[in-house]
C-alpha positions in Angstrom: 5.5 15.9 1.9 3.3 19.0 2.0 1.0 20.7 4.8 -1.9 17.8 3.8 -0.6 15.8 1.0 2.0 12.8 2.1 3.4 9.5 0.8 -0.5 8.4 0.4 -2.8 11.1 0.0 -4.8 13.4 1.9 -5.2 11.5 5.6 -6.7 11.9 9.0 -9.1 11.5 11.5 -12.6 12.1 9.6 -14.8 15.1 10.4 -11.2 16.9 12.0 -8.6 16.6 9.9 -9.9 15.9 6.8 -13.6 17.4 6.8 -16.1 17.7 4.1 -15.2 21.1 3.2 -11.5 19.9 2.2 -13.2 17.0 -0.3 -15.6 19.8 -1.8 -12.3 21.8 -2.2 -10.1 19.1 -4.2 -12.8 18.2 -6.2 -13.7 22.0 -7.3 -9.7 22.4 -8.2 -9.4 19.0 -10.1 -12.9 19.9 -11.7 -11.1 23.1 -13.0 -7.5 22.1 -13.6 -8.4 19.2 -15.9 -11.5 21.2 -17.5 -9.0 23.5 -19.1 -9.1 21.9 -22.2 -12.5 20.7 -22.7 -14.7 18.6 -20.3 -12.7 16.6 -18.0 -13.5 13.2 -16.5 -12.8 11.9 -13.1 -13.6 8.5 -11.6 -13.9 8.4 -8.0 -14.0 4.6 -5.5 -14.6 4.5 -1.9 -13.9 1.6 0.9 -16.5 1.0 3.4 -16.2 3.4 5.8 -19.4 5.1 6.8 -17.2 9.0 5.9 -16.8 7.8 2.6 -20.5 8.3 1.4 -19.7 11.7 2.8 -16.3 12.3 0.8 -17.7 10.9 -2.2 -20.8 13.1 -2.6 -18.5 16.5 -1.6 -16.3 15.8 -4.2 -18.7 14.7 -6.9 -20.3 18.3 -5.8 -17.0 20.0 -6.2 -15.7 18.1 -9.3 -19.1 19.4 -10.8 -19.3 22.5 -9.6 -16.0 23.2 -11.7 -17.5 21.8 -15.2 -16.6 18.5 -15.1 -17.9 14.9 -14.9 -17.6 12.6 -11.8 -17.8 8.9 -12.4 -18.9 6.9 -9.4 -17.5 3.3 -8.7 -18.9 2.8 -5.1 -17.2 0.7 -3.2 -14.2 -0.9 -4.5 -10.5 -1.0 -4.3 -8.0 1.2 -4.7 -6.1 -0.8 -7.5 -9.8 -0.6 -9.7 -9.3 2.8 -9.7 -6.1 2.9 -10.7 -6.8 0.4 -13.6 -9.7 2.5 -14.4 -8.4 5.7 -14.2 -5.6 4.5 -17.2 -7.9 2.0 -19.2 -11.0 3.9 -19.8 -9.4 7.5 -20.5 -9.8 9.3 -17.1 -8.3 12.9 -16.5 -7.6 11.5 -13.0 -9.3 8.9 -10.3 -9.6 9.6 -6.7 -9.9 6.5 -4.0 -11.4 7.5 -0.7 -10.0 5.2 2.0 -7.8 5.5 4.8 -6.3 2.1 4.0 -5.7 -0.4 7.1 -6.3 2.9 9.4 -9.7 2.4 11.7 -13.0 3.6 10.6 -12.8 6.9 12.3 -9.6 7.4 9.5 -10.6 8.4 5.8 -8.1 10.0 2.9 -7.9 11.1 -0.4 -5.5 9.6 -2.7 -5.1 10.9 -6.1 -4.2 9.9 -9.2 -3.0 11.0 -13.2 -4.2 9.9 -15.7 -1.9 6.6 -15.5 -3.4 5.4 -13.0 -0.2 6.4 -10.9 0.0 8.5 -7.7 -0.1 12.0 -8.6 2.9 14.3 -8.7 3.6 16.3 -5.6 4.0 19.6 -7.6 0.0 19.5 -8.2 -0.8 18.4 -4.9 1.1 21.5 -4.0 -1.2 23.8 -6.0 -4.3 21.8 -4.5 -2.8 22.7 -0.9 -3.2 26.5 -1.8 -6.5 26.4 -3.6 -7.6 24.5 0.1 -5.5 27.5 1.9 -6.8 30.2 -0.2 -3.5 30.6 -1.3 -4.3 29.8 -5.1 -2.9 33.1 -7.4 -6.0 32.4 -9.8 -10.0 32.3 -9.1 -11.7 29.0 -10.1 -15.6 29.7 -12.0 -18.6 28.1 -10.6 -20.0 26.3 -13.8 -23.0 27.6 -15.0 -26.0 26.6 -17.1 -25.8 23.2 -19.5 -22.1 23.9 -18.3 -22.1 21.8 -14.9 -21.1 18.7 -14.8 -23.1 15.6 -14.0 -22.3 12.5 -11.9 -22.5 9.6 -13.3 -22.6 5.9 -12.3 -20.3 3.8 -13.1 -20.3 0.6 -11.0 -19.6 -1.3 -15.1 -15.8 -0.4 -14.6 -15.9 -2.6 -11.4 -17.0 -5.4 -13.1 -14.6 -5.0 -16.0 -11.4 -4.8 -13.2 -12.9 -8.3 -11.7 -12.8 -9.4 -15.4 -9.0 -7.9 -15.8 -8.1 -9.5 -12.6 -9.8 -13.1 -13.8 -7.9 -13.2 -17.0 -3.8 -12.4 -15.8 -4.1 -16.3 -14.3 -3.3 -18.4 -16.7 -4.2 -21.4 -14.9 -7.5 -22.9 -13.4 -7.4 -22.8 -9.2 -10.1 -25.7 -9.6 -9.8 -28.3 -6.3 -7.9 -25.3 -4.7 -9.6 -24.6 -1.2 -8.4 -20.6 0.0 -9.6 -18.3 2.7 -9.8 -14.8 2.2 -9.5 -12.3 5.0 -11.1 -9.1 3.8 -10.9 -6.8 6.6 -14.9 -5.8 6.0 -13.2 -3.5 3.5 -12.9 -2.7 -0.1 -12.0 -6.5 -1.2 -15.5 -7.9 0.7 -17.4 -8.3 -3.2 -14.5 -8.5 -5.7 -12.5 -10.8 -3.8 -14.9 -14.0 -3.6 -15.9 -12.9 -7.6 -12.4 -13.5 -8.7 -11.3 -16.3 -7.1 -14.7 -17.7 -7.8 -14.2 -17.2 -11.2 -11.0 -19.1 -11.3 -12.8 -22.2 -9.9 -11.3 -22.0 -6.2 -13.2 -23.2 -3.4 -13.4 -19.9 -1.4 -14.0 -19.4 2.3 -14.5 -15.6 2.8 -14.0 -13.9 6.4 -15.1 -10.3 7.7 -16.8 -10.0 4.5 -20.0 -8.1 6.4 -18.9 -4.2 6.5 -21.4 -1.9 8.3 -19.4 1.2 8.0 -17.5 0.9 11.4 -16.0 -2.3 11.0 -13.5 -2.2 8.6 -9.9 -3.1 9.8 -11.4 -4.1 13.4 -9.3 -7.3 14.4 -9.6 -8.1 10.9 -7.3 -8.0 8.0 -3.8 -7.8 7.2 -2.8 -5.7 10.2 -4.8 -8.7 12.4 -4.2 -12.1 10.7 -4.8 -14.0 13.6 -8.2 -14.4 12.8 -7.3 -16.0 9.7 -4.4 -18.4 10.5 -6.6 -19.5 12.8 -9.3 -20.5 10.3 -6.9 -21.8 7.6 -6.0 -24.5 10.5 -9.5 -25.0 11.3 -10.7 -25.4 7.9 -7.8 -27.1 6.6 -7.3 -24.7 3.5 -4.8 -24.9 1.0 -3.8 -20.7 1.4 -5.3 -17.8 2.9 -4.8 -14.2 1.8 -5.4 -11.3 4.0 -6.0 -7.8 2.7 -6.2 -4.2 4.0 -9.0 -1.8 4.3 -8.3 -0.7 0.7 -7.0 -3.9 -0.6 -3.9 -2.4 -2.2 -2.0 -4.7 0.3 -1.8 -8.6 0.7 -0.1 -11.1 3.4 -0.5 -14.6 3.2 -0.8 -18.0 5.3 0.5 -20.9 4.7 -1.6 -24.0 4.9 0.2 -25.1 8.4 -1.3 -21.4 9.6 2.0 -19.5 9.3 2.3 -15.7 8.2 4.0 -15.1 4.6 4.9 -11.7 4.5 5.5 -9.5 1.8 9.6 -9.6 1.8 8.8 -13.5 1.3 5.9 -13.3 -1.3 8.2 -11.0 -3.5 11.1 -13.4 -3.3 8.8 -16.1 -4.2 7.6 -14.4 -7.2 11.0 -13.2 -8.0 12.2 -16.4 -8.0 9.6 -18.1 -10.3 9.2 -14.9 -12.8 12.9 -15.4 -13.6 12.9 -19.0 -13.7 10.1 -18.6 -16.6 12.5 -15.8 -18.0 9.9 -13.1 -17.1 12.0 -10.8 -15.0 14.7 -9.3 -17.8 15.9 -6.4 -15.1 16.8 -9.6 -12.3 15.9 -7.5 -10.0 13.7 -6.8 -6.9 13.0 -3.0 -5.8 12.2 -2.6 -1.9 12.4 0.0 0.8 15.0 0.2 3.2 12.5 -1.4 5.8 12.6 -4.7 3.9 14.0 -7.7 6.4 18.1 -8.3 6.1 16.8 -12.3 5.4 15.4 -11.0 1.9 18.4 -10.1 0.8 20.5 -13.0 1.9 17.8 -15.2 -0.5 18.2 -13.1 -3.2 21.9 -13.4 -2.9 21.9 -17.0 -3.4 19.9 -17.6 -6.0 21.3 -14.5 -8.1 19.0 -11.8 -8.5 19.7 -8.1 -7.5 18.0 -5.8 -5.3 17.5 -2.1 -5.0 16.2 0.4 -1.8 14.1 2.9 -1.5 13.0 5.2 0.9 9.5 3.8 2.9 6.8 3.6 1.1 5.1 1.8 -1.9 5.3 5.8 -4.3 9.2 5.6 -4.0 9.4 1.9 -5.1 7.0 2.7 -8.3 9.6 5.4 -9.0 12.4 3.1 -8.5 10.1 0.9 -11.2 9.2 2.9 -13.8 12.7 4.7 -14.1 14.5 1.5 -14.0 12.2 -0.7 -16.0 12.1 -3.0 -13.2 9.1 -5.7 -12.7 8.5 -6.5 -9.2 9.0 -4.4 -6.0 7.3 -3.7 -2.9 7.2 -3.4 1.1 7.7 -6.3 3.8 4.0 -4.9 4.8 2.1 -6.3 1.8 2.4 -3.7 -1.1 3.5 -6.0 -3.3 3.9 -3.9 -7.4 3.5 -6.4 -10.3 4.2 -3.2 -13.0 3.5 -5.4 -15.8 -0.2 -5.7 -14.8 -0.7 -3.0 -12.1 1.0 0.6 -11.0 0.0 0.4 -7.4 -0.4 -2.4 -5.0 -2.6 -4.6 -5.3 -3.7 -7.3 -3.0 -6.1 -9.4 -4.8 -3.2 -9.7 -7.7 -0.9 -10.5 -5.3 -2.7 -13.4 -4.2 -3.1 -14.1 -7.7 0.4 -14.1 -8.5 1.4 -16.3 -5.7 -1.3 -19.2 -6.4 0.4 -19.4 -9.2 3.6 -20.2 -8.6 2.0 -22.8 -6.0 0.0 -24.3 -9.5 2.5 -24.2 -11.7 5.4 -25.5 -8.9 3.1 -28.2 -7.2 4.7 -26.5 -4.2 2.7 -25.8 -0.8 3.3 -22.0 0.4 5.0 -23.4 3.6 8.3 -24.7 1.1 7.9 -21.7 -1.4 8.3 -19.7 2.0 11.0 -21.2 3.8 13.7 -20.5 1.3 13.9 -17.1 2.9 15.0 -16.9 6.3 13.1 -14.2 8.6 16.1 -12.2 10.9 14.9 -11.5 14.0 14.0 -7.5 14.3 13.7 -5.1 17.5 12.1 -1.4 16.3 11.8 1.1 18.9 10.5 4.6 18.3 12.5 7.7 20.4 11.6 11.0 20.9 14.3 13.8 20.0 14.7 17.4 20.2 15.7 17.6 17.0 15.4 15.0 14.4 18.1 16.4 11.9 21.1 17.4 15.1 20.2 14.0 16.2 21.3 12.1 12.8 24.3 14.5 12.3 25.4 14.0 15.8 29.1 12.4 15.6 28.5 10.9 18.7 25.7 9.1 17.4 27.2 8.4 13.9 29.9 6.5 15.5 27.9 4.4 17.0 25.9 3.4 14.4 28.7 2.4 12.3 30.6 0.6 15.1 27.2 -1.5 15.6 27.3 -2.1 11.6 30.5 -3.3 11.9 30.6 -5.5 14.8 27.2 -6.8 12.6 29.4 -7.4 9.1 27.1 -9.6 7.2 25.1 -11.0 9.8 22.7 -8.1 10.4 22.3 -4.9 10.2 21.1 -1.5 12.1 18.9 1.0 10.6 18.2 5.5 12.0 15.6 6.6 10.4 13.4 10.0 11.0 9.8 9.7 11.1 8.1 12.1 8.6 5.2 13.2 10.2 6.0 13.1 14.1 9.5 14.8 16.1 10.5 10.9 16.7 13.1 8.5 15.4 12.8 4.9 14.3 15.8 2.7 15.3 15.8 -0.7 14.4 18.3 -3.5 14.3 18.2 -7.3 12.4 21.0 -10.1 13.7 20.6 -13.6 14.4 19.0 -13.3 17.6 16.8 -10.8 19.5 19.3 -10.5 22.2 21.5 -8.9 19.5 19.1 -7.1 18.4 18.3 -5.1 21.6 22.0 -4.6 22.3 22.6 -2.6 19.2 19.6 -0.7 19.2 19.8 0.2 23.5 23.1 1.0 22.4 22.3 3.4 19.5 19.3 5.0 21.8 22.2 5.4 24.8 24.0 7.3 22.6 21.7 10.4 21.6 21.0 10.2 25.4 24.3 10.6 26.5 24.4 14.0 24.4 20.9 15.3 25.4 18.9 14.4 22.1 16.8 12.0 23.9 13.4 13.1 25.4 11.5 9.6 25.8 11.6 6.3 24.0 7.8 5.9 23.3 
C-alpha cells in the first residue's frame, strides 16, 4: 500500500485527510495520463455523502483542467461504475465513497479501463504528482482544448437494466426487504427488484447527506432482521454505504453472511455445471465452518490475503468464478469485477426460485465456528511475528486444534497492532488459544496493550 493509496482507494476522514485539493489533484493527473493519446474519458459516481458533491465537482475540475472529459453518474454504486467504466469505453471510472465508513469518511477508488481496481504502480505516480514529486509538468488545457463535463445519469439506468436481465427467473409473489444503509443502493435497489416483479419493502432509503451507514446497513442489520420478522418477508438483503457489499436474513430473521452466501452459490452453480474451476477463492479471514462445507460436498477453495482486490486477482489469474469475503463482498466474475451487493442478492434469490428452498435451509448446510478476534498493540509488528517464542505457540495451538479449528496472527496494514483470532467448537476454546498466543509476545516484551 502506498502513502494514500490502500487495498480500496484513497480514504479518510473528509476535509483532513482527504481534502478537496487532493480530488482536484487526481483528477488533473488522470486528465493528463489518459489524454496522451487523444481525448480521454472518465466516468465518475458518488454515494450520498454530503463530501461527495464536493469530490465530484474537484475532480470534474481537475479531470478538465488536463484536456479531458468527465462523465457524471451522480449518485450510484460503486459496481455501476465499474460496469460502466468497461461497457461504454471509459479511459478509467472513479467512485467517490467511503463505503460502510460514517458520513464524516469519503475516498477515491479508481479504476482501468476494465472496470477493475487500478494497478498500484499508477496509483504510485498519482502519489507524487499529489506530493510534487512527479519528474514531469502536467499543461493546463487551453482554448477549445479543455474538457467539458458531461452528464451522464443514462449509464445508471442501463446498469439497472444489466442488473434486471442476469435473472433468469421472475421473483413474482416474492415479498423481500431491502436494507439500503441511506446509501448508494436507496434508487437502484427498489428499481431492480421491482422490475423482477418482487414485492419490495425498502428501509433507510431517505439519505440526507449525514445519514448513510448510521445504524443502518450491512454493518447494522438489526434494524432489518427485525423488520423481516415484523413483516413476515420471504428475504431481506442489506447493503453498504457503496453497495459493493451484501448480507442477508433469512425469513426466521437470522443473519446469512457472506462465507454462507458463497457456499450457497457455490453449491448451486456447480450443480447446474456453471462453476468449471470447482472452486471458491476467499481471504484468510473466511470462517473455518466454510471450509468444512465445501469439504463435503466436493468443491475446492483457495486464500488470499484480506481484502476483495486480492481475491479478484486470485480470479482473474486462475479463471475462477466465485470468491469473496465473510463481510459481504461477494465477486460473481462472470457478470461483475467487483462486488456487488445488489447482484449478490440477485444470485441468491435464485437459487431460493429455482431450489423452492427457504434461505434458513440453503444456510444451514454450513456450520458457523465460533470466533474470538482481539486486536494487540506491539512494538514491532514484523519482531513480533518472527519471534520464536511466539511461533511456537501458534503452532502448538494449531496443533492441539487438528481439524477442529484453527488460529490465525495477522499484522494490521495501516496501524502498529496485531490481529489474533482463533475458530474451535466453542468460545471457551477460543479465548484459550488466543490469551495464550497474546501471553506469549508478553512474556517477551512485544506487548504494549490489547486494545
Amino acid at each position: 500500500m502506498g502513502k494514500y493509496f490502500g487495498t480500496d482507494g484513497f480514504r479518510g476522514q473528509s476535509g483532513v485527510d482527504l481534502t478537496a485539493q487532493h480530488a482536484f489533484a487526481i483528477g488533473r493527473f488522470l486528465g493528463w495520463y489518459y489524454g496522451k493519446k487523444g481525448q480521454a474519458k472518465i466516468v465518475i459516481g458518488k454515494d450520498t455523502r454530503r463530501s461527495s458533491y464536493m469530490y465530484e465537482n474537484a475532480l470534474a475540475a481537475g479531470i478538465t483542467a488536463s484536456g479531458a472529459n468527465a462523465y457524471l453518474l451522480h449518485v450510484t454504486t460503486t459496481p455501476c461504475v465499474s460496469y460502466i467504466t468497461r461497457t461504454d469505453g471509459f479511459d478509467c471510472g472513479i467512485m467517490i465513497s467511503a463505503s460502510h465508513n460514517p458520513y464524516t469518511d469519503n475516498g477515491i477508488k479508481l479504476m482501468n479501463g476494465d472496470g477493475e481496481k487500478m494497478d498500484d504502480e499508477l496509483q504510485d505516480q498519482i502519489e507524487k504528482y499529489i506530493d510534487g514529486e512527479f519528474e514531469e509538468e502536467i499543461p493546463f488545457a487551453t482554448g477549445e482544448n479543455i474538457g467539458c463535463t458531461v452528464d451522464y445519469y443514462t449509464g445508471r439506468n442501463r446498469y439497472i437494466g444489466y442488473l434486471a436481465n442476469v435473472a433468469t427467473k421472475s421473483f413474482e409473489n416474492r415479498k423481500v426487504a431491502l436494507d439500503c444503509a441511506n446509501g448508494s443502493s436507496w434508487m437502484i435497489g427498489r428499481a431492480v427488484f421491482d422490475a423482477l416483479g418482487a414485492k419490495t419493502f425498502v428501509i433507510n432509503n431517505e439519505p440526507n447527506g449525514t445519514n448513510i451507514n448510521r445504524g443502518c446497513g450491512s454493518t447494522h442489520i438489526e434494524g432489518l432482521q427485525e423488520f423481516v420478522k415484523e413483516k413476515k418477508v420471504d428475504v431481506g438483503f442489506a447493503f453498504d454505504g457503496d453497495a459493493d457489499r451484501c448480507l442477508a436474513v433469512d425469513e426466521n430473521g437470522n443473519v446469512v453472511n457472506g462465507d454462507q452466501i458463497m457456499y450457497i452459490c457455490a453449491k448451486y452453480l456447480k450443480k447446474i455445471g456453471q462453476l468449471p474451476s470447482n472452486t471458491v477463492v476467499t481471504t484468510i479471514m473466511s470462517n473455518f465452518g466454510l471450509y468444512k462445507a465445501l469439504d463435503r460436498i466436493g468443491i475446492s477453495y483457495e486464500k488470499t490475503a484480506v481484502g476483495d482486490r486480492f481475491v479478484y486477482e486470485n480470479m482473474k489469474e486462475n479463471d475462477h468464478l466465485i470468491g469473496g469475503e465473510n463481510s459481504g463482498h461477494v465477486i460473481f466474475r462472470k457478470y461483475a469485477r467487483t462486488g456487488d451487493g445488489i447482484l449478490t442478492a440477485i444470485m441468491v434469490m435464485m437459487v431460493m426460485i429455482e431450489t423452492q428452498l427457504p434461505l434458513s435451509v440453503l444456510a444451514s448446510e454450513v456450520e458457523m465456528y465460533p470466533q474470538v478476534l482481539k486486536n494487540v498493540v506491539v512494538d514491532d509488528k514484523k519482531a513480533t511475528l518472527d519471534d520464536p517464542a511466539v511461533k511456537l505457540q501458534v503452532d502448538a495451538c494449531m496443533a492441539e486444534l487438528g481439524d477442529q479449528g484453527r488460529v490465525l496472527l495477522r499484522a494490521s496494514g495501516t496501524e502498529p497492532v496485531l490481529r489474533v483470532m482463533s475458530e474451535a467448537t466453542t468460545y471457551e476454546i477460543c479465548e484459550k488459544h488466543v490469551d495464550a498466543i497474546i501471553e506469549s509476545m508478553k512474556k517477551n516484551g512485544h506487548l504494549i496493550k490489547i486494545k
